[in-house]
C-alpha positions, 0 to 999 in steps of 0.5 A, a space after each residue: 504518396 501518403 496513405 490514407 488515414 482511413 485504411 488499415 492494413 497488415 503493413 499497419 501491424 506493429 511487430 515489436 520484437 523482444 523487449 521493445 514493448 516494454 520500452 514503447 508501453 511501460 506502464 502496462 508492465 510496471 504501472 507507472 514511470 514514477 518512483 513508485 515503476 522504479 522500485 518495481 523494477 526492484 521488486 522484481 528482481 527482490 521477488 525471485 531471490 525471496 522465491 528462492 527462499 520460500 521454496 526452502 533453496 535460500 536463506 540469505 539475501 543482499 540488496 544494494 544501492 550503489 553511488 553512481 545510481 544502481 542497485 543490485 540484488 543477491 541471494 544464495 539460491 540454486 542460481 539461474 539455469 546455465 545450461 542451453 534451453 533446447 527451444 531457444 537454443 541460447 542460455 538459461 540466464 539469456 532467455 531469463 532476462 530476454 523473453 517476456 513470460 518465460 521463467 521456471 514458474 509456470 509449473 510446480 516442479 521447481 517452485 511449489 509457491 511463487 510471487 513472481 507470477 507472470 515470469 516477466 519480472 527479470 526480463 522487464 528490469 532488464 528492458 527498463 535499465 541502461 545496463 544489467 550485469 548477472 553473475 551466477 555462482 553454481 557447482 563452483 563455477 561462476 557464470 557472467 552475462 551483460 545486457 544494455 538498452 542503447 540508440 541504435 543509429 540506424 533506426 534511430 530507436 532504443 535497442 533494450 536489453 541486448 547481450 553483449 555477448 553470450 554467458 560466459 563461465 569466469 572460474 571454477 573455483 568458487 564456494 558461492 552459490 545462487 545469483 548477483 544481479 545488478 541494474 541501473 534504471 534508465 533515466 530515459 523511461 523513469 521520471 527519478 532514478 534515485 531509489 528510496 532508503 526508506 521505501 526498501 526497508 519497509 518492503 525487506 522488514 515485511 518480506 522477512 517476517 513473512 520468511 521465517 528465518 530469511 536473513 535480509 541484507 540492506 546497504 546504501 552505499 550513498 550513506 554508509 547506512 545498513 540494516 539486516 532483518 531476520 525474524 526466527 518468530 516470523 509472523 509471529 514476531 510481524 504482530 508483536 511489531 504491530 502491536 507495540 504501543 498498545 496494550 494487549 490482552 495476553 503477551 504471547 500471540 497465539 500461531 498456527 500453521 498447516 497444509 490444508 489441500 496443497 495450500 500452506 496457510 499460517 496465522 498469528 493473533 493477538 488482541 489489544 485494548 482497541 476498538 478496530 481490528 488489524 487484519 493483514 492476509 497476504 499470498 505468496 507473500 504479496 499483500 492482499 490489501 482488499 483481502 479476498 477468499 483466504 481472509 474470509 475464511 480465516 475470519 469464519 474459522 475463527 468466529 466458529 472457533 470462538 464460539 464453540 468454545 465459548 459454549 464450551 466454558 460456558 461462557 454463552 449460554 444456550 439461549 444467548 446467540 452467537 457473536 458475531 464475527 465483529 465481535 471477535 475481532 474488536 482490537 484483534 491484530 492478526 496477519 494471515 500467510 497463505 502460499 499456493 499455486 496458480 493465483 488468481 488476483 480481482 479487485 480494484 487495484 488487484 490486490 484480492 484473492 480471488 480463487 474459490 479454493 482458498 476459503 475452505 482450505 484456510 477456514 478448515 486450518 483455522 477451525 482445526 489449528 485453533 481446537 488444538 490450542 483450545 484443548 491446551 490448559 495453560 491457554 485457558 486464560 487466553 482464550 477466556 479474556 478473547 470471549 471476554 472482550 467479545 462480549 463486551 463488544 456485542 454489548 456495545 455494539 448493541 448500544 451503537 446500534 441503538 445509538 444510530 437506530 435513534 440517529 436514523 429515527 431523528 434524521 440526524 445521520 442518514 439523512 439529517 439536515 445539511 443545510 448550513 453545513 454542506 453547500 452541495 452541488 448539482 451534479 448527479 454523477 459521482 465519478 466526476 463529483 468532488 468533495 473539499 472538507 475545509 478547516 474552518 467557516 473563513 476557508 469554506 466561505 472562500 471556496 463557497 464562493 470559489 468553486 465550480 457549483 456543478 461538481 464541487 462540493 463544500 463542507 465546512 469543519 466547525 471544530 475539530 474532528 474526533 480522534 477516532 483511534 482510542 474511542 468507542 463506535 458509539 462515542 465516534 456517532 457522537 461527534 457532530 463533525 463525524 456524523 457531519 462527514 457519515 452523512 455527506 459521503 453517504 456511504 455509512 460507516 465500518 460494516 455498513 460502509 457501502 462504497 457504491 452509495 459514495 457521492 464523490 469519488 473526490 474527498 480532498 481535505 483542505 486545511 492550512 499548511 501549519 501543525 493545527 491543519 496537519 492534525 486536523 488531517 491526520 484526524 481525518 486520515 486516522 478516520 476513514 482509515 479506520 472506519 472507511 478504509 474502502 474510500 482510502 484504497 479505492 483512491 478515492 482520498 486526496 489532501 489539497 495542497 494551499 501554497 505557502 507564499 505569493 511571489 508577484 510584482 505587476 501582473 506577474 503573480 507565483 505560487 510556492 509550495 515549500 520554502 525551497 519552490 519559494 527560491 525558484 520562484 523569486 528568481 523567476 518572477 525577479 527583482 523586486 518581488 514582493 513575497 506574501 506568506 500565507 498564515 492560513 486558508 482563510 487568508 485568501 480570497 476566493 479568486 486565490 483559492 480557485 487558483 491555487 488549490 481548487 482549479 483542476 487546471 493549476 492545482 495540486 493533490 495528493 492522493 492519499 494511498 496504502 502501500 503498505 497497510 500493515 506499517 500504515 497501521 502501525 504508524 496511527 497507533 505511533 501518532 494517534 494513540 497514547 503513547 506521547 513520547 513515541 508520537 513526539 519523536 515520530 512527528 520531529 522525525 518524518 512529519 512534513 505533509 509536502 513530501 512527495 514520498 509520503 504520497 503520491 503527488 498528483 498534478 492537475 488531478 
């Protein structure tokens, strides 16, 4: 007899046993099931043998990718537990890769400082993977276990990460020491299970500047490719990476580094000729990509420095005011570490310190650390070109101010007059507003025509946009295309942005698939990275994705994106077909435009993120700066906006 659907009893409640509820619910432990889940599941495994080296235990690791699709991870560590834990009555290595939230990371005995907060980690990779070997080396013996994720025939559902059999001790006549892991990604959970070269080596390049002296060992067995990093300057070495292509101020970043109420806080500065700053904090050495706590305490640390020894020399008088924090860090480049216990992350994307103590601890070391480097005579011209620089700032930054203050005066930014420009929409609620900033007036009369006049938005681009890397804030308030966007968006911009007074939670830029839309958008992206990078990390910014060709014959019609789509789609549509290549948006009507790039039912967009600010960062200098032939070599290399691992790739957004 069937239930009925309105009772709800204890029989209802659902106990999954072990790792089933990882298996049933993935993206509650790793996000997604994408390739981004993939390399988290790396991560993981990465992120304990880096513990291992930040707690002072390791200095070498190893990571592979094999040919039949596994990877693996080693380090020269203390090795995971052997010995039976007393409670489970099983090994250290088996309670390591089988239970959820257990690890040797909730208290401060065996790790000072961890990025591997949670203590699921290793047991999630294990839940995700077909198989998983371990092999511990410690007091010269060498340990082995092995774990698999198969169907069970009698329940007719996925066992995950179960023993073979119980750790076993293979020899006792090793040198080694530490842990080998090795892993092959299910491809029952993961949409891909191939791993990405150049995604790791991004990830391994930060984690060693961030480790001095950790030497990183990369080797892809698919292309006999290898790569060791190791970074005896550390953070120090990170900021003159940032910098290069740039013009600096003084050669030798300036570093510091202390332990402030059992926080160890550690800092390099730098200043260029640019007019934004490049500020990097990090915890535990995970990214802190919306800041927090540590790097406002760094930022008034420093500024309180900087203007004492300004009055000091001085350099200000005592009846000038003090700069401002936006003065001092006008072209800094800096990366701040921190690394202490019981993290607390908040923020959208929970990638912002969140614990109250930090700020004091890092603005104390800042303060302290910087009066040192003061008092040191062969950095007097340093620190002098640092004040100097910041007065310039303060001086064109009252004439920005100046320059909007007139701009608000005649309604030319705030609240200047859209009409022509802008074809808004009706709709009151942002959440489900979207914006199409559009190459060109042939393009934006097609999609005036083509949208949905409830929720989307058209704005136009007459010219191209300023390149905003190299230009001043007043020269950007300049631009009409700029003030153009300022004004739409209505969020303000730099100090001013207010992510709350944004009008669409949708940005999507829409120009041809050719190199002038490719400029145009890295214009645009350079753009709000710079001046709104809120509106990037909020995931508010997304790029739309006009095909390439129309295959049809009769009432058969395909779109392609890429020349590779085209092939699929002849075959598809069949003999016969009739192929249309598309030169530009402009081409289409507004019926075509609706289908292919604006209707959220068919449409692709990419939603542009950050996954890692810092290399981001360094990439706009590469394409947007000065430096002509570094840009040439880049773009011949990488530029191809259709890759799905530029950005993440978002169907029927």
């Amino acid at each position: 007899m069937a239930k009925k659907a309105n009772t709800y009893v204890a029989e209802d409640i659902k106990i999954l046993e072990g790792l089933d509820a990882v298996r049933m619910r993935p993206g509650m432990y790793i996000g997604t099931t994408g390739v981004k889940g993939l390399h988290h599941i790396l991560w993981e495994i990465v992120d304990n043998a880096v513990d291992e080296a930040a707690n002072g235990f390791a200095d070498k690791i190893e990571i592979k990718l094999y040919k039949d699709g596994s990877a693996s991870v080693e380090d020269n560590g203390r090795g995971i537990p052997t010995d039976i834990h007393s409670k489970a009555g099983v090994s250290g290595v088996e309670v390591v890769f089988t239970q959820l939230h257990a690890g040797g990371k909730f208290n401060s005995d065996n790790y000072n400082y961890s990025g591997g907060l949670h203590g699921v980690g290793a047991s999630v990779t294990n839940a995700l993977s077909e198989w998983l070997k371990v092999e511990v080396y410690k007091d010269n013996a060498v340990y082995e276990m092995e774990f698999s994720s198969y169907l069970d025939k009698e329940s007719g559902k996925i066992k995950s990460g179960i023993p073979k059999a119980p750790l076993k001790k293979t020899s006792n006549k090793t040198k080694k020491k530490g842990s080998f892991i090795r892993f092959m990604p299910d491809k029952r959970v993961f949409e891909t299970i191939v791993f990405s070269p150049e995604t790791i080596l991004k990830r391994l390049r930060e984690l060693a500047f961030l480790n001095k002296g950790l030497e990183i060992k990369f080797y892809d067995e698919n292309t006999d490719y290898s790569r060791t990093y190791k970074f005896d300057g550390g953070v120090i070495d990170f900021v003159k990476y940032l910098n290069e292509g740039k013009s600096v101020l003084y050669q030798e970043p300036l570093y510091a580094s202390a332990v402030k109420d059992n926080i160890q806080v550690e800092f390099a500065i730098q200043h260029t000729d640019a007019y934004v700053d490049s500020v990097y904090s990090y915890v535990n050495n995970i990214p802190t990509g919306e800041g927090g706590t540590h790097e406002t305490g760094f930022r008034s640390g420093l500024t309180r420095s900087l203007n004492d020894y300004a009055r000091s020399r001085n350099l200000l008088k005592d009846k000038d005011e003090n700069l401002l924090g936006d003065d001092f860090k006008e072209g800094l480049t800096a990366i701040v570490s921190i690394k202490m216990q019981n993290v607390q992350f908040e923020g959208q994307t929970k990638t912002k310190l969140g614990n109250p103590e930090a700020r004091p601890a890092v603005e104390g070391v800042t303060v302290n650390e910087l009066d040192l480097l003061m008092k040191n005579k062969k950095l007097q011209k340093v620190f002098d070109s640092i004040i100097a620089k910041a007065l310039k700032a303060a001086s064109a930054r009252l004439a920005a101010r100046k320059a909007k203050e007139i701009a608000r005066a005649s309604k030319s930014i705030e609240a200047q007059n859209l009409v022509g420009k802008l074809a808004a929409c009706s709709g009151r609620k942002p959440e489900l507003n979207e914006l199409f900033i559009v190459e060109g007036d042939s393009a934006g009369g097609s999609a005036k025509q083509a949208r949905v006049r409830q929720y989307q938005a058209i704005l136009p681009l007459r010219g191209k946009p300023l390149n905003v890397e190299k230009k001043k804030l007043d020269q950007i308030l300049q631009n009409e295309e700029i003030r153009t966007i300022i004004s739409a968006l209505g969020t303000g911009i730099g100090s001013e942005f207010d992510i709350e007074s944004l009008k669409f939670h949708k940005v999507i830029i829409l120009s041809d698939a050719d190199q002038d839309g490719a400029h145009i958008r890295a214009i645009l992206l350079t753009f709000f990275f710079r001046y709104m990078r809120e509106l990037v990390n909020g995931g508010h910014v997304y790029i739309g994705m006009p095909p390439l060709y129309k295959v049809h014959k009769g009432n058969v019609v395909e779109y392609a994106y890429d020349d590779n789509e085209l092939e699929k789609k002849k075959n598809k549509v069949g003999r016969g077909a009739l192929i249309q290549r598309y030169k530009g948006l402009g081409e289409m009507n507004p019926s075509q435009l609706w289908e292919t790039t604006m209707d959220p039912q068919s449409r692709s967009l990419m939603r542009v993120t950050i996954e890692d600010a810092a290399e981001a960062d360094r990439l706009i200098t590469v394409l947007m700066g000065d430096e002509v032939g570094e840009r040439k070599k880049y773009i011949f290399e990488h530029a191809n906006f259709n890759k799905e691992d530029k950005f993440a790739k978002m169907k029927h957004s």
